[in-house]
C-alpha positions as a Markdown table, in Angstrom:
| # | Residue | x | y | z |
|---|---|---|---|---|
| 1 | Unk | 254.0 | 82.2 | 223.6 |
| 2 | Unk | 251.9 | 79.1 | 223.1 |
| 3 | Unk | 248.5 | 80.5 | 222.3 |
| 4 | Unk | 247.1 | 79.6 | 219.2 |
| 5 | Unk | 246.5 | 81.2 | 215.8 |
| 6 | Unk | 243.0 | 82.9 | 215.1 |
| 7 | Unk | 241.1 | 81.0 | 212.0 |
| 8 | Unk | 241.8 | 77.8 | 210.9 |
| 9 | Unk | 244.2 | 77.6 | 209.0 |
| 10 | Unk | 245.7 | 81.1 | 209.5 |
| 11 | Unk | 248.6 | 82.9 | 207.4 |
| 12 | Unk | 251.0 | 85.0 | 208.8 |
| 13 | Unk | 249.9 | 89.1 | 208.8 |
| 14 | Unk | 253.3 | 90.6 | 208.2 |
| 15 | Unk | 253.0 | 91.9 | 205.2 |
| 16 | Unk | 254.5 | 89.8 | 202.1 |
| 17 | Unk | 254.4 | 86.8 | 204.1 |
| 18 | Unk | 252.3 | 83.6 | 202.8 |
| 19 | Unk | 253.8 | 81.6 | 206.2 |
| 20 | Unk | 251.3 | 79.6 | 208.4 |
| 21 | Unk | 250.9 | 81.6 | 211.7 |
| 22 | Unk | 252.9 | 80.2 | 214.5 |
| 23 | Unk | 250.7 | 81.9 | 217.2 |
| 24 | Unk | 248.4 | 84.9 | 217.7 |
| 25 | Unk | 249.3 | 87.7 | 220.4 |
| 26 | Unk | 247.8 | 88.5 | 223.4 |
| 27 | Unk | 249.6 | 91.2 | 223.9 |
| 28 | Unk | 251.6 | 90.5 | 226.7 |
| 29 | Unk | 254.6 | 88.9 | 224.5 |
| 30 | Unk | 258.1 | 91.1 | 225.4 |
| 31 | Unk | 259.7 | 92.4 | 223.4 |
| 32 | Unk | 263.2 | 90.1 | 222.0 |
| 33 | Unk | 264.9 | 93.2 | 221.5 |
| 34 | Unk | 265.1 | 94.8 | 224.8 |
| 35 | Unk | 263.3 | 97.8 | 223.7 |
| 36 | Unk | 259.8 | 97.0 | 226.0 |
| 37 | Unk | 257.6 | 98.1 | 223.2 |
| 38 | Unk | 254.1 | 96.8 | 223.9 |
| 39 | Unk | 252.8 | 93.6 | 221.7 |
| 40 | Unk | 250.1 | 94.4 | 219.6 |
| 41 | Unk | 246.7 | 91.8 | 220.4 |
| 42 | Unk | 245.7 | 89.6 | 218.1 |
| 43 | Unk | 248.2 | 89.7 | 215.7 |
| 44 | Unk | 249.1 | 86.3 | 213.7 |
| 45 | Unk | 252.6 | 85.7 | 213.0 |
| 46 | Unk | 255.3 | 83.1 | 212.0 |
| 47 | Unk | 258.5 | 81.9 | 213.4 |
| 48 | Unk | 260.3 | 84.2 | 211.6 |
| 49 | Unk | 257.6 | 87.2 | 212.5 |
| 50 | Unk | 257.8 | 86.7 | 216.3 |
| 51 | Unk | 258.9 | 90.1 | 217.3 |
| 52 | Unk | 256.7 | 91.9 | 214.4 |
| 53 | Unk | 254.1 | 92.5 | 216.7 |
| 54 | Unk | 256.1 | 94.8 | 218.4 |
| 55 | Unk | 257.0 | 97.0 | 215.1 |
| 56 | Unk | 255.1 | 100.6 | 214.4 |
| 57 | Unk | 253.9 | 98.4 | 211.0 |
| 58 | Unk | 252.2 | 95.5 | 213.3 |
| 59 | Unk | 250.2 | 99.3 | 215.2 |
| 60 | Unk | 249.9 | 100.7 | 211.5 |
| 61 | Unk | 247.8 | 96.8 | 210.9 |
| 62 | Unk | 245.3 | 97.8 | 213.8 |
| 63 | Unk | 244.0 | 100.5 | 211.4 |
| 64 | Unk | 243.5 | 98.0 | 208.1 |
| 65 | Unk | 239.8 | 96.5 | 207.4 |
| 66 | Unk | 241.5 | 92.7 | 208.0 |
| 67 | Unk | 242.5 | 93.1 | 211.5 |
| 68 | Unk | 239.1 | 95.5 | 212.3 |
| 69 | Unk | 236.9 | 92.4 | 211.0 |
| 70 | Unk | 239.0 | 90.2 | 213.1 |
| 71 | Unk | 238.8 | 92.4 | 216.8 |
| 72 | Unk | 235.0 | 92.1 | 216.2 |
């Protein structure tokens, strides 16, 4: 996991968090959990957030206006 965070000086997209992004998906992270749920692309997150991208809320952040600007 050492690819960096989209934007400048990005901010962590789990919702509720103001942390700075720790590094953006490519969406072939695992899964720390065992579960082998796919990684969602292009997802910043946090230390704290690293498994987020694999969560039905980091799939329900595809469909938002933020992330759809961002795929462009």
């Amino acid at each position: 996991m050492s690819n960096k965070p989209i934007n400048d000086t990005p901010k962590c997209d789990v919702p509720g968090c103001s942390h700075e992004a720790a590094l953006s998906t490519d969406g072939t992270e695992k899964d720390s959990q065992g579960l082998n749920r796919p990684a969602v692309k292009n997802v910043n997150v946090c230390e704290p957030h690293l498994n987020w991208p694999h969560s039905e809320d980091a799939k329900a952040f595809t469909l938002t206006d933020a992330y759809k600007k961002r795929s462009k």
